[in-house]
Structures are given as structure tokens and as C-alpha cells.
C-alpha positions in Angstrom: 27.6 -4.0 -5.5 26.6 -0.4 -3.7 29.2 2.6 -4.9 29.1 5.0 -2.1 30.4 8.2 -2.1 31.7 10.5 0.8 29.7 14.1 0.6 29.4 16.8 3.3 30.5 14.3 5.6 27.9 12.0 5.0 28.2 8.3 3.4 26.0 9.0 0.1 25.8 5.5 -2.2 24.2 5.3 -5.7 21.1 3.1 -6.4 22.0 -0.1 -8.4 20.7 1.3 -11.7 21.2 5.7 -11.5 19.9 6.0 -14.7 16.9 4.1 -14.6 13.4 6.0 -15.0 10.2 6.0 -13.5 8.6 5.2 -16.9 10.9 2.4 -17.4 10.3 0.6 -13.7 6.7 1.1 -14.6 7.2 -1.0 -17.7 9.0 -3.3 -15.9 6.2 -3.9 -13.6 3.5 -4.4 -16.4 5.9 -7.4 -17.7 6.2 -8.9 -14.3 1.9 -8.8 -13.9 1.7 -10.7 -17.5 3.3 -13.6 -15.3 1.7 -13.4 -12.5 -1.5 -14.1 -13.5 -1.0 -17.7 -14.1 0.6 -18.1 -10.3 -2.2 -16.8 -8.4 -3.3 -20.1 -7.5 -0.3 -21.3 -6.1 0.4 -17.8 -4.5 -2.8 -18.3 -2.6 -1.7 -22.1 -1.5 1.5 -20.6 -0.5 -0.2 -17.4 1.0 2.9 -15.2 0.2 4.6 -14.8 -3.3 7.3 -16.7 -4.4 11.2 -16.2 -3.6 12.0 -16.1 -7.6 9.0 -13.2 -7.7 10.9 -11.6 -4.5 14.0 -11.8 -6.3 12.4 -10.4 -9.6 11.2 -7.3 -7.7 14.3 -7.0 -5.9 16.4 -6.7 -9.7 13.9 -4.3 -11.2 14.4 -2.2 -8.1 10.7 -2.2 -7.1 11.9 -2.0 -3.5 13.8 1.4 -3.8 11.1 3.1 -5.7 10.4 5.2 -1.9 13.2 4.8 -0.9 15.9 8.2 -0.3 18.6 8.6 -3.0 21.1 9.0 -0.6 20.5 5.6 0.9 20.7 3.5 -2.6 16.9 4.7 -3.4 15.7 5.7 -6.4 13.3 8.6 -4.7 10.4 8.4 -7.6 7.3 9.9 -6.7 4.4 8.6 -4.9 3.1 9.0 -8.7 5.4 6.0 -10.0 5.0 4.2 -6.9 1.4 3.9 -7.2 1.6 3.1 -11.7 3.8 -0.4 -10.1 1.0 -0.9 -7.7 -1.7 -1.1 -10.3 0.2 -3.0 -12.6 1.3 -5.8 -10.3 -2.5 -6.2 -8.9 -3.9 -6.1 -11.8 -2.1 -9.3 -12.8 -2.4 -10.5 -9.5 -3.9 -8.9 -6.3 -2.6 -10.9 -3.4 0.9 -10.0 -5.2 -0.1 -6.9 -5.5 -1.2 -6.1 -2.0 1.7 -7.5 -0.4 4.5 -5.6 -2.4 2.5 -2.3 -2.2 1.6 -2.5 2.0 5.4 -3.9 2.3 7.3 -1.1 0.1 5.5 2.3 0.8 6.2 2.8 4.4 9.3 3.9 3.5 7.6 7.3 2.7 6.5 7.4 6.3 9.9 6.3 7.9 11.3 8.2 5.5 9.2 11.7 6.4 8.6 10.7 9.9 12.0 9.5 11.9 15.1 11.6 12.5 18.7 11.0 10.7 19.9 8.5 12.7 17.1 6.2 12.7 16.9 6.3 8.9 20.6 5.9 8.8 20.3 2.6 10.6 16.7 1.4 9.1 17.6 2.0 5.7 21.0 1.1 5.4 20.0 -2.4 3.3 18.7 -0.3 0.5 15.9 -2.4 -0.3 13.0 -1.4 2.3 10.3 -3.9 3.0 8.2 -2.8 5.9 4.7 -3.9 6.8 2.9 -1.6 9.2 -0.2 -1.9 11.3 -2.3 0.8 12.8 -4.3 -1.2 15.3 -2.4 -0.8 19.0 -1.7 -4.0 20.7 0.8 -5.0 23.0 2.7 -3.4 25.7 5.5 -0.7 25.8 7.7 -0.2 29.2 10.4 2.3 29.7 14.2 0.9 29.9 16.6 2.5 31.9 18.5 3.5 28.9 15.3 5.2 29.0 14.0 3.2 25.5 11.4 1.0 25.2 10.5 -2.7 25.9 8.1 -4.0 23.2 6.4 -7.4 23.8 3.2 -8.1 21.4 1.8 -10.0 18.4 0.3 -7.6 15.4 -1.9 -8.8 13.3 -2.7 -8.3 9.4 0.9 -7.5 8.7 0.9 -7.7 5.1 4.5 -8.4 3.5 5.8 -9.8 6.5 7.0 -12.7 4.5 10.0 -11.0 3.2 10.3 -7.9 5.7 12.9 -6.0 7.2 11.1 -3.9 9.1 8.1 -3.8 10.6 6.3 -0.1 12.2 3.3 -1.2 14.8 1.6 1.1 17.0 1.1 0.2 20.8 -0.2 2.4 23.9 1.6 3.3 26.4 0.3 3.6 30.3 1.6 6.5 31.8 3.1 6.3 35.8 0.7 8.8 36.8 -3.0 7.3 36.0 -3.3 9.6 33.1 -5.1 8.3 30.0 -3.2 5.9 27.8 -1.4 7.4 24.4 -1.1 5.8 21.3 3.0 4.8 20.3 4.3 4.4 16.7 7.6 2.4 16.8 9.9 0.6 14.3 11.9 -2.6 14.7 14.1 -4.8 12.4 13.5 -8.1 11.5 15.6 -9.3 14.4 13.8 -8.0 16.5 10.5 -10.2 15.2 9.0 -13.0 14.4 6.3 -14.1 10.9 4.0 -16.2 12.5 2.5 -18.8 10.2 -1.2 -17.7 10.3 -2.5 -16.4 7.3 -4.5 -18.2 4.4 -7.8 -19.3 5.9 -9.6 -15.9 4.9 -12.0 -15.2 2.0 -9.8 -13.3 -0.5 -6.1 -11.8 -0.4 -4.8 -15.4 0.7 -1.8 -15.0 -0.8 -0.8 -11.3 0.6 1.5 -12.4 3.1 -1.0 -10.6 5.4 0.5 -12.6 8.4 0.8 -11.9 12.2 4.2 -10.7 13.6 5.0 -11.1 17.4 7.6 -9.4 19.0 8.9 -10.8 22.7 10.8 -8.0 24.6 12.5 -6.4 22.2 14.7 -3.3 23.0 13.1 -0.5 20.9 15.4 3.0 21.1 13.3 5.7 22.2 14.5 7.6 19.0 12.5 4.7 17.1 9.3 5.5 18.4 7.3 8.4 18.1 4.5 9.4 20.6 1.5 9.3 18.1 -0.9 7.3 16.2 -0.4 7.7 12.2 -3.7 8.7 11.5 -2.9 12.2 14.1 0.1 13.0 11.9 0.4 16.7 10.9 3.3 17.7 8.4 2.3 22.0 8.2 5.4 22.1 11.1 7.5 20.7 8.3 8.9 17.0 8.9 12.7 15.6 9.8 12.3 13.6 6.2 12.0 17.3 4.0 14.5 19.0 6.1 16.8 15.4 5.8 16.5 14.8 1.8 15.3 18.2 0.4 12.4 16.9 -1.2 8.7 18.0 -0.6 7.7 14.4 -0.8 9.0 13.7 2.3 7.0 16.3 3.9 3.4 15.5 2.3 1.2 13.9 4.4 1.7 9.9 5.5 -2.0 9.2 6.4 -3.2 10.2 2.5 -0.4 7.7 0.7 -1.6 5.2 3.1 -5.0 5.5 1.9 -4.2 6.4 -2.0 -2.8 3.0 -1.7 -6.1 1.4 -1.3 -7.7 3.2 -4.4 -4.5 1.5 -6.2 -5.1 -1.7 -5.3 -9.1 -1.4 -6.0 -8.6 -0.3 -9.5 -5.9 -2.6 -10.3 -8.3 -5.5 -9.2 -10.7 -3.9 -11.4 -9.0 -3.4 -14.3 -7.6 -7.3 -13.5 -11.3 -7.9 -13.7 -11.8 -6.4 -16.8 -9.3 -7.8 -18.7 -11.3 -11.1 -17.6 -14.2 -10.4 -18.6 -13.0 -9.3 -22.2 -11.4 -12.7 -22.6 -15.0 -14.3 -21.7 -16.6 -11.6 -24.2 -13.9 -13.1 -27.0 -14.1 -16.5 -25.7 -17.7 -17.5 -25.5 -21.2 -17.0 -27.0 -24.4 -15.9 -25.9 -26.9 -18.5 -24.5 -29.9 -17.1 -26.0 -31.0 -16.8 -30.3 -29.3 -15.3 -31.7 -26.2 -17.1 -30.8 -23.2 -14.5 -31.6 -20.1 -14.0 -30.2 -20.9 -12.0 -26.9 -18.5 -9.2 -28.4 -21.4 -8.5 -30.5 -24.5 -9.2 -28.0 -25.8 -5.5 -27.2 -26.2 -6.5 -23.0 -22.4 -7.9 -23.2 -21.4 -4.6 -25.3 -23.5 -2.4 -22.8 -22.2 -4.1 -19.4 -18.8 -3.8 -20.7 -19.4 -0.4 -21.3 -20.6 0.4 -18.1 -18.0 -1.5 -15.7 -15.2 0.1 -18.6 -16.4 3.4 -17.7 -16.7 3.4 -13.9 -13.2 2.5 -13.8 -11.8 4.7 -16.4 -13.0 7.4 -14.4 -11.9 5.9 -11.1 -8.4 5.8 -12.9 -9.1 9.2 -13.8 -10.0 10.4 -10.5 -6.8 8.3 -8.7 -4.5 10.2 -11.1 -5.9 13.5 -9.9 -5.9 12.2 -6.2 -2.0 11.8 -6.6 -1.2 15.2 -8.8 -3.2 17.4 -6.1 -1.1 15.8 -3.1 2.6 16.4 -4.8 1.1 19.9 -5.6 0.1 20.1 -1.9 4.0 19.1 -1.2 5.6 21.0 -3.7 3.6 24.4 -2.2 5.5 23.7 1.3 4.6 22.1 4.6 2.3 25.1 5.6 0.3 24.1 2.5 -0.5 20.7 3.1 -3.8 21.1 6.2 -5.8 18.3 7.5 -8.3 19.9 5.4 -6.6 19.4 2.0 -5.2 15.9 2.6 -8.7 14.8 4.0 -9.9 16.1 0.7 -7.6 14.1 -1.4 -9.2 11.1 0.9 -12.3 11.4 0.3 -11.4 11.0 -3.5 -10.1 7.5 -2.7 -12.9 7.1 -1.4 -15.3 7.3 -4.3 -12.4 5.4 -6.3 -12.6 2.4 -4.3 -16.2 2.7 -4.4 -16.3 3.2 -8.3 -14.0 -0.1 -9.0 -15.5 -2.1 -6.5 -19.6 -1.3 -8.2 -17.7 -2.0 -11.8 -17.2 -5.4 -10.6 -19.9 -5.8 -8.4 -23.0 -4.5 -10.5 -21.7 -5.4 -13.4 -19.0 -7.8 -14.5 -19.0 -10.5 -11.9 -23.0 -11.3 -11.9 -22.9 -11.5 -16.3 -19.1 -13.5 -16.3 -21.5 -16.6 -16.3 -21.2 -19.2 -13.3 -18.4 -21.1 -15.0 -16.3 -18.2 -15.0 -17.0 -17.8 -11.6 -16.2 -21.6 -10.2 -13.8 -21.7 -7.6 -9.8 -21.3 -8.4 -11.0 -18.7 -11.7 -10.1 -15.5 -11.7 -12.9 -13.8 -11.7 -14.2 -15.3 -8.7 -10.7 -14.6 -7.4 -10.8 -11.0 -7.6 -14.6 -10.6 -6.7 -13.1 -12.4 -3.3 -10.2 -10.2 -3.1 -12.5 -6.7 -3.7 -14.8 -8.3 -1.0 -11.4 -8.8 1.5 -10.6 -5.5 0.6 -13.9 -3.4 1.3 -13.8 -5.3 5.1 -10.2 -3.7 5.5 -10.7 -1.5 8.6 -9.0 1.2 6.7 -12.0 1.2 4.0 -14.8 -0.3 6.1 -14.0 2.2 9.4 -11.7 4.8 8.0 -12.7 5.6 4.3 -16.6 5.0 5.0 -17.1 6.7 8.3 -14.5 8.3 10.0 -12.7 10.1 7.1 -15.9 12.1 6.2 -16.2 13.4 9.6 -12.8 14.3 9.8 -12.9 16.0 6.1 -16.3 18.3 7.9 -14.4 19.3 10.9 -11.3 20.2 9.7 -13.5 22.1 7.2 -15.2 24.0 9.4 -12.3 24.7 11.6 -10.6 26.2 9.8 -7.6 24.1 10.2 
């Protein structure tokens, strides 16, 4: 049951477990991935993760981790949010994809919308809330001068168990002018999961599925007139001067994309972990037959792949410190220039976990640990989804280094 508590006139209620820690919903997380490994098959054949797993992650409070304290949140740090993100992929990626692109928008809402939309959004506690950057749809004015939203969005991953969903669309102006990108958010009323996810390569069991909306009454207060990718915080946000907390005014676009160097690594280490069970398990083929734990090309492959994503690790760790510095310094500190920067290091993450598998543990597993339905050919699959993700394929790979040069050399 949710205790509130009435405070400067404002309904505050305490998260289910106040005392818990970040360290201690981390190691919850580890224990849950231990489990998961064995259901990835049936997670992909179900392409979503399973009500108990939903309900597991709703008791350890995994979907408050963003969430604001004074909605029933726990308010842990982008820093915790992204240990729970490894750990869950690295026992399973689909699982892990679909919590982590369901749960961390509610930094964005959280930093993005105004009081009363965050009242209203947030007022389940738990905060599941796929978003897509892509514009479809359309977007009409209503005369209670907020917004009709008809559309279908694809790649909405954790629409399974959403409550919200946070699209972008673009919006044709009366006057012939150019058309402008429109971030909205709706609740699960005002949507529906269409059954259309599954037949890809990898991530089949992410919950990665389509979501249509048809004419749905969107307050103009729930919409913002940008794309997320345009989003500057130096102004300050509505989320730092709401909840007091500098996380709320770091920037949206860099969590988005520290999220894929989370879900890289945790495939890699998943990857890994495989392969050391193969270098326990199983002998070499050629004289002299040992134990593959003491075959020097084993011992050196392992090394390599062990040290790419160590480092990776490393790097991610240092991605994350450098952007709750940027947030802790204030609004004015945190430029295009130094959250681009912070990009680009996810960008040589994902890169790093993706050649540890790649170049090195997936072509030496051996082709029976790479039959269909094991899991090393599961997460080569799911890398290989990932790196096709527009947000790695377009953004990390292209666009983001331009981006990084100009604001660079602007001076902004």
C-alpha cells in the first residue's frame, strides 16, 4: 500500500521500500539475470517476457529506479539505473532490452514535462514507457486547443506491459510553413500493442512491438514542440526546478544513448560468460587434446574479448560519472558540446563489445555452440539487431560525430 504524506501543499507518498539502496536493487537484479538465462528461449517464442518476470521486477522496485521520490520513486541515479541494465541483459538480452527502453523515459518525462503532466503520468508509481523517435502519424489542433493523435509507431520496445508510451509526430502548420517535429505522451488508454513483433533476427523477445493510436485526445500540455534529439537543458528544465535534483536537468538525448552502450556490454559480458563455460566444458580438437582452459589460442582469445570489454565497462562507467558531474555543475554546464562528448564514448563502447564478440568469441565458440536456440548464437543475433538500431547504425555512427564537430567548433 502507497503512504502519502501532505507537504507544502503537495500530496508526497513514500516508495514501497524507503530504505532500500542502490547497491541492494543492483543485487537484486544480478539474482533475477541468473534465472533468466534459462527462459530466453521461451521469451523469444513469446516475444515479450513473462507476467511472473513482470511481477518480479515490479517487487524489487526496478520500475521506480527513475522514477521522482515524491511520486513513490526511488530517484537513484542514472548510475544505478544503468548497473540493473547490464545485469538483466547479461542474463538475457531481449529481457534486458525491454525493461531498460520501457523504464528510463521516465528521466525524460521526468526532466522534460511540466507539474501537472507528471502529476497525472506518474501517479501509478511504477513507470513503464516505451518511446520512439521516428515521426509518424498525424497531429490536428482541437478546439480545446490540444491535439488529435491518430498513428501506428513502430519498434516500441516494452509495449507489452506499458503505461505510457512518448512518440514523436509532425505537425503541418495552417500557413504552408515547413513541417515541425512534436514529442507527445499518452497513457495506455489511449493505445493499442499491436501483435507484430518476433519475425526479426535477434531481440525477439524485447516486446519491440508496434503501438497505434486512433484519435486520441492529447492535452497540449502533453506535447512539446520538438524532436528529442534537439533538446537543450543549459535554460535549466521544468524536471530540476520540480524535484531539486540535477538529474532531472542533465541531458535526455545522452541517457538515451548510454543505454545502448549498457545493453552492448551486458550482451557481451552474457557472451563471455558463455564462452568460459565452453572453455570449462570442452577440449581442443587438435594434439594435444587438453582442456581448452589450458590451450594457449583459447587462453589468448579469451584474453583478448575479456579485455575489450573490461575496458568498454571501464569507459561506460566514466561515460556516466562525467554526465552526473555535468548535472551536478548546473544547467549552464551541461552544452551540446559536452553531452555529445559523453556520446561519442558510447560510441566506441558499443563498438568495443560488439568486436569482443565478433572477432573473437563467437567465430572460436565452435559451430555446436553456435547451433540455433544456444546462447551464443543468441546473442551474436541480438549484437547484430542491435548495431542495425537506427540509433547506432544512423545516430551513434554518423550523425553524432558531426554533431560532436559542430557544436565543437561553435562554440556552443
Amino acid at each position: 500500500m502507497t503512504v502519502t504524506a501532505h507537504v507544502l501543499g503537495q500530496d508526497l507518498r513514500t516508495p514501497p521500500e524507503p530504505g532500500i539502496t542502490p547497491d541492494e536493487i543492483v543485487a537484486r537484479a544480478e539474482a533475477v539475470a541468473a534465472s533468466l538465462i534459462a527462459r530466453q528461449a521461451e521469451t523469444e517464442e513469446r516475444t515479450f517476457y513473462a507476467q511472473d518476470t513482470h511481477e518480479e521486477f515490479t517487487a524489487a522496485g526496478f520500475y521506480r529506479i527513475l522514477v521522482p521520490r515524491r511520486y513513490g520513486g526511488y530517484e537513484f541515479g542514472i548510475d544505478t539505473f544503468m548497473r540493473v541494465v547490464m545485469a538483466l541483459t547479461r542474463g538475457c538480452p531481449s529481457t534486458g532490452w525491454m525493461f531498460c527502453l520501457g523504464a528510463a523515459h521516465a528521466h525524460a518525462v521526468a526532466t522534460l514535462f511540466d507539474e501537472e503532466t507528471q502529476d497525472e503520468v506518474f501517479a501509478g508509481g511504477d513507470f513503464i514507457c516505451p518511446a520512439t523517435v521516428a515521426p509518424s502519424g498525424t497531429a490536428e489542433r482541437s478546439p480545446d486547443g490540444g491535439w488529435v493523435i491518430s498513428g501506428t509507431w513502430n519498434y516500441s520496445s516494452g509495449a507489452p506491459y506499458a503505461t505510457h508510451f512518448v512518440g514523436h509526430t509532425l505537425v503541418f502548420p495552417e500557413d504552408g510553413a515547413d513541417p515541425y517535429p512534436m514529442m507527445f505522451i499518452a497513457p495506455r488508454s489511449q493505445f493499442r500493442v499491436l501483435d507484430d513483433w518476433g519475425q526479426q533476427l535477434g531481440l525477439k523477445g524485447s516486446g519491440s512491438h508496434s503501438i497505434t493510436i486512433e484519435g486520441a485526445h492529447v492535452p497540449d500540455r502533453c506535447t512539446l514542440p520538438l524532436h528529442m534529439s534537439q533538446v537543450t537543458v543549459t535554460a535549466g528544465t521544468p524536471g530540476l526546478a520540480l524535484h531539486g535534483n540535477p538529474m532531472y536537468g542533465g541531458g535526455p538525448l545522452s541517457v538515451m544513448v548510454l543505454e545502448d552502450a549498457a545493453l552492448a556490454i551486458g550482451m557481451a559480458q552474457g557472451a563471455l560468460d558463455t564462452y568460459e563455460e565452453l572453455m570449462r566444458s570442452r577440449r581442443t580438437i587438435f594434439p594435444p587434446v587438453v582442456s581448452r582452459t589450458e590451450d594457449p589460442d583459447f587462453q589468448f582469445w579469451y584474453g583478448e574479448a575479456a579485455g575489450l570489454i573490461a575496458t568498454a565497462e571501464a569507459a561506460f562507467l566514466q561515460a556516466i560519472r562525467q554526465w552526473h558531474e555535468a548535472a551536478d555543475e548546473g544547467p549552464q554546464a551541461f552544452t551540446a558540446e559536452r553531452e555529445l562528448r559523453i556520446v561519442t564514448i558510447c560510441r566506441e563502447v558499443v563498438r568495443m563489445s560488439r568486436r569482443a564478440v565478433e572477432a573473437h568469441l563467437y567465430p572460436t565458440a565452435g559451430s555446436s555452440a553456435i547451433r540455433s536456440g544456444e546462447r551464443m548464437e543468441r546473442i551474436w543475433r541480438d549484437l547484430s539487431m542491435q548495431h542495425s538500431h537506427a540509433g547506432i547504425a544512423v545516430f551513434l555512427n554518423a550523425h553524432a560525430n558531426r554533431e560532436y564537430a559542430k557544436a565543437r567548433f561553435s562554440g556552443a
